[in-house]
Structure formats: C-alpha cells, structure tokens
C-alpha positions in Angstrom: -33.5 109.9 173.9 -31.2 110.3 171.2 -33.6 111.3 168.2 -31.6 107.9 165.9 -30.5 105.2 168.5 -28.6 102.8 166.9 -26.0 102.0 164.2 -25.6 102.7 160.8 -24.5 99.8 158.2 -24.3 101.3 154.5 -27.4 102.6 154.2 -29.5 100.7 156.7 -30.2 101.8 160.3 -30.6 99.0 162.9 -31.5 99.4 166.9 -31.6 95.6 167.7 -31.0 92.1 167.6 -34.2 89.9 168.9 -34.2 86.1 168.4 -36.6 84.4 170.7 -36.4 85.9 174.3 -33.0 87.2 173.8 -32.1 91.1 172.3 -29.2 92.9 171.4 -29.9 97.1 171.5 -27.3 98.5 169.8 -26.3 102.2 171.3 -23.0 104.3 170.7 -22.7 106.0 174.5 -23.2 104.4 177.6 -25.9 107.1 178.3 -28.0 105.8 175.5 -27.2 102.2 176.1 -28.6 103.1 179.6 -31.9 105.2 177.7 -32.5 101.8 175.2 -32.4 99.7 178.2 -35.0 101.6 180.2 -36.8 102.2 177.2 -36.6 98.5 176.7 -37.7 97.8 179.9 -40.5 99.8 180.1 -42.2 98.6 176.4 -41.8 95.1 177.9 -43.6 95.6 180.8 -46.5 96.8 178.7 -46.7 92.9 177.7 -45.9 91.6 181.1 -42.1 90.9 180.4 -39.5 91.9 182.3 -35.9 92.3 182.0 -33.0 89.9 183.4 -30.5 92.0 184.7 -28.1 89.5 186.1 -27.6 89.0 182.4 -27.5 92.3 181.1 -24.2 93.1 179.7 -22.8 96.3 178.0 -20.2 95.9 175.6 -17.6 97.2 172.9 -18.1 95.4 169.5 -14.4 96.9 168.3 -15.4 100.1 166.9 -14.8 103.5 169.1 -14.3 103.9 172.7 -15.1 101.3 175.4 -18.3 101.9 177.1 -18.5 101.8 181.0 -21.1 99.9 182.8 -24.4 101.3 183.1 -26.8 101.9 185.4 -30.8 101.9 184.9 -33.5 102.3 187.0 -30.6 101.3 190.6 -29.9 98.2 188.6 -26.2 97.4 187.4 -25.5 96.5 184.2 -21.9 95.2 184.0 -19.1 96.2 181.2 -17.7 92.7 179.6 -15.2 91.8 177.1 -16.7 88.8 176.0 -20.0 86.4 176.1 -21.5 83.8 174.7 -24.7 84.9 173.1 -28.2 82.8 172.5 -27.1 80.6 175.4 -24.1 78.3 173.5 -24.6 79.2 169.8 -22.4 82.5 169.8 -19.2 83.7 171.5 -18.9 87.7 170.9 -15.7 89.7 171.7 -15.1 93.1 172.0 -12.4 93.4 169.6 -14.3 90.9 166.8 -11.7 87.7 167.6 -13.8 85.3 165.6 -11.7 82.5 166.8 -13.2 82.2 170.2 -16.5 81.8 168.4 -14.9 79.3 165.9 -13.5 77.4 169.1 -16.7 77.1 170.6 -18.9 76.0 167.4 -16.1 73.4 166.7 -16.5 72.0 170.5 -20.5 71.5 169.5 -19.9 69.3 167.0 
C-alpha cells in the first residue's frame, strides 16, 4: 500500500472519516481506494466486524480525475455521483453542489 494513503489539508494528513458505524477512507486512485478498503476490511475483522458492501460506494469529491468502481476481494464497489451520508444527515456530490445538501437539511426541519 501506498506508504501515505490519504489527503493532505494544509498541513494535516487525514485517511478517514468514522462516526459511529459509518467511515469515509479517503484515497487518490482507485487502486488505493481498493488497498484501504481491503485493508479496512481485514482490521475489522480482527474485532468481528465486517464490511457492508451493498453500501460501499467510491466517489469523486471534485478535485482530480473521476475514479472507477473498484473491486476488492470479488466484491463490487460501485462509482456514484452522489449519496446521502450518515443515513439522512448529509447529501455529498461529486462536484461539492452544496445545495443538494442544503435541500435535504431544509426538508428535516
């Protein structure tokens, strides 16, 4: 695996996003969004998680190329424009439309 998965933001590396059972691995090429996952994927099974890869998604957050789905371990992990993250609290598009997001929240209330 790449030797510093992950983005840069000033001077601060990140690799994820974890907020109760849901995580965000952040990767620059679909090969090591494919490593991350399996990575993932074995470190949870350690603890007797596993991953849900009907909901596994890959996807562009508006910086460089579009990434193509991904394969890990025979399962697919499908390419999407946009989802709603943390079940209804966050809508998340590949170019960074915040007004799909703003849409949703305003529908909550």
């Amino acid at each position: 695996m790449d030797a510093n998965p992950g983005i840069r933001v000033g001077s601060s590396s990140f690799t994820d996003l974890v907020y109760a059972d849901d995580t965000t691995l952040f990767a620059t090429s679909a090969q090591l969004a494919a490593e991350s996952l399996s990575s993932f994927q074995n470190a949870a099974s350690v603890f007797g998680m596993h991953t849900s890869w009907p909901k596994a998604k890959v996807q562009n957050l508006g910086t460089g190329q579009p990434l193509s789905d991904v394969s890990v371990d025979a399962h697919h992990v499908e390419y999407v424009d946009n989802f709603t993250y943390l079940g209804m609290f966050s809508r998340q598009t590949a170019t960074a439309d915040l007004t799909s997001d703003v849409g949703l929240r305003l529908q909550r209330q």
